[in-house]
N, C-alpha and C positions, 0 to 999 in steps of 0.2 A: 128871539128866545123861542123855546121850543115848546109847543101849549101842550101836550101828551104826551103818553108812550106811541102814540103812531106816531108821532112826529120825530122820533130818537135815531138819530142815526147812528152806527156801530161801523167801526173798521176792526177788521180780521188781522192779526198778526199772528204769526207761527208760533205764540206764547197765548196769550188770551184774546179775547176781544175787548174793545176800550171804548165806554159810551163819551160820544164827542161832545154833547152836553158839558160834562166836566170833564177836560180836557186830562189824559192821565189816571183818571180812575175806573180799575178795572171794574166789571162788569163783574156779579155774581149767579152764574149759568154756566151751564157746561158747554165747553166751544166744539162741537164734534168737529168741524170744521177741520180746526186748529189740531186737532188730534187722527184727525183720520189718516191710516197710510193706504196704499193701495197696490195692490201687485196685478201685473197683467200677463199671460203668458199665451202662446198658440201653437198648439203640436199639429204634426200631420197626422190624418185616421191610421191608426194601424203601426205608429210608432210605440215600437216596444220600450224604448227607453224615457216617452214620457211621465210615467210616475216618476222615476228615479229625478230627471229633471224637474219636477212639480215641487217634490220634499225640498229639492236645493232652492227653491226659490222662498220657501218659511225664512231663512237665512237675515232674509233683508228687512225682516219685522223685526225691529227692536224693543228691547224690555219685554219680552213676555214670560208669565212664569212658567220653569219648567214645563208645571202639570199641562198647562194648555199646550207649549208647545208637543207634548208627547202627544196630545190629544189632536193636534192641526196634523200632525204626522200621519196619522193614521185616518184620517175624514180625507186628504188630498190625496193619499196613496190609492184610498178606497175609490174616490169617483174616479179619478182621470184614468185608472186600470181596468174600472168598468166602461166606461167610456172606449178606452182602444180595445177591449175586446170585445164588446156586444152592439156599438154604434152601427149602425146600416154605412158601408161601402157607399163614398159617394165622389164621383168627381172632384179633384181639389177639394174635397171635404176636409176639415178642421175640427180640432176640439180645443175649444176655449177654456182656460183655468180665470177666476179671477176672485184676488181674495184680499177683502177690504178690513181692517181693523180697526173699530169705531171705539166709541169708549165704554160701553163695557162689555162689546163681544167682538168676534173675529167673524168675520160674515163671508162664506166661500159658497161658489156658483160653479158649475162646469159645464157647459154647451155642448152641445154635439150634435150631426145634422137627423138624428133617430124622431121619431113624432109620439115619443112617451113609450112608458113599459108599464108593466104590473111588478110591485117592489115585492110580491107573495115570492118566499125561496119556492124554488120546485124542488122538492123532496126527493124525484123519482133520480135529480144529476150531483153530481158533486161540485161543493161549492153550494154558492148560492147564499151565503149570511154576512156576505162584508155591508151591507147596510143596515143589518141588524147591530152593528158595529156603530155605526154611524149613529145610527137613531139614543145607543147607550149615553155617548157624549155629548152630542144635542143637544142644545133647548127648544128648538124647532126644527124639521126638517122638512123637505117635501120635493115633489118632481109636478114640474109645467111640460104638458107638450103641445104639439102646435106642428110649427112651421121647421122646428127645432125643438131639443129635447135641452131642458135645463133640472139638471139636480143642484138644489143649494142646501145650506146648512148653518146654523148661528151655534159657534159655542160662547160658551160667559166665560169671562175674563174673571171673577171673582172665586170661579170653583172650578178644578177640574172635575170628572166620574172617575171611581175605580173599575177598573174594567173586569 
């Protein structure tokens, strides 16, 4: 017999989790597990028709409402086109897309071999505000650099933004 909750063991089924305790009786928690889907994609730097390919891969996420998906349309158009056109040129460089949908947001990442930017539009060029874009539909956003430049972004599943 099982003396705790540390002692509980749980199996994952593509429907719920089911504490083995009582055998049969689901569990009341949200399974992210059980719900998460995950998309993975990889352009070449400098490939024009990676956004166009990025949007077609929202496709494969099932049930989402409208609103959000209008809203993942325009977050994955916006990185990976920033990404093929300001990422630093680099040998066999890539830009990674990856876009996880949890249970109550859509969580998108974009790689690129660049070591960070300043997200301030420059006022002085044209252009310059598809992240001001991004940041509207958001519920967090931000840019890591490093070794690699990563922009990622959470919209909520429960609300789209008007834009």
């Amino acid at each position: 017999m099982l003396g705790n909750a540390s002692d509980t063991l749980a199996l994952v089924t593509p429907d719920c989790w089911f504490d083995l305790s009582e055998p049969g009786k689901p569990l009341n928690v949200k399974a992210e597990a059980a719900t998460q889907q995950r998309i993975e994609r990889r352009f070449r730097q400098g490939d024009v028709r990676a956004p166009r390919a990025a949007r077609a891969a929202i496709a494969e996420l099932r049930d989402l409402p409208a609103e959000v998906r209008r809203d993942l349309v325009i977050v994955v158009s916006e990185l990976v086109a920033n990404a093929v056109r300001h990422a630093p040129a680099v040998q066999g460089g890539s830009i990674g897309l990856l876009i996880v949908r949890r249970c109550s947001d859509v969580h998108i990442e974009v790689h690129d071999p660049g070591r960070g930017f300043d997200p301030t539009p420059d006022r002085r060029r044209e252009g310059g505000l598809g992240l001001v874009s991004v940041a509207r539909v958001a519920r967090a956003w931000g840019i890591r650099g490093g070794d690699h430049t990563t922009v990622w972004c959470d919209l909520p599943l429960d609300a789209a933004t008007e834009l």
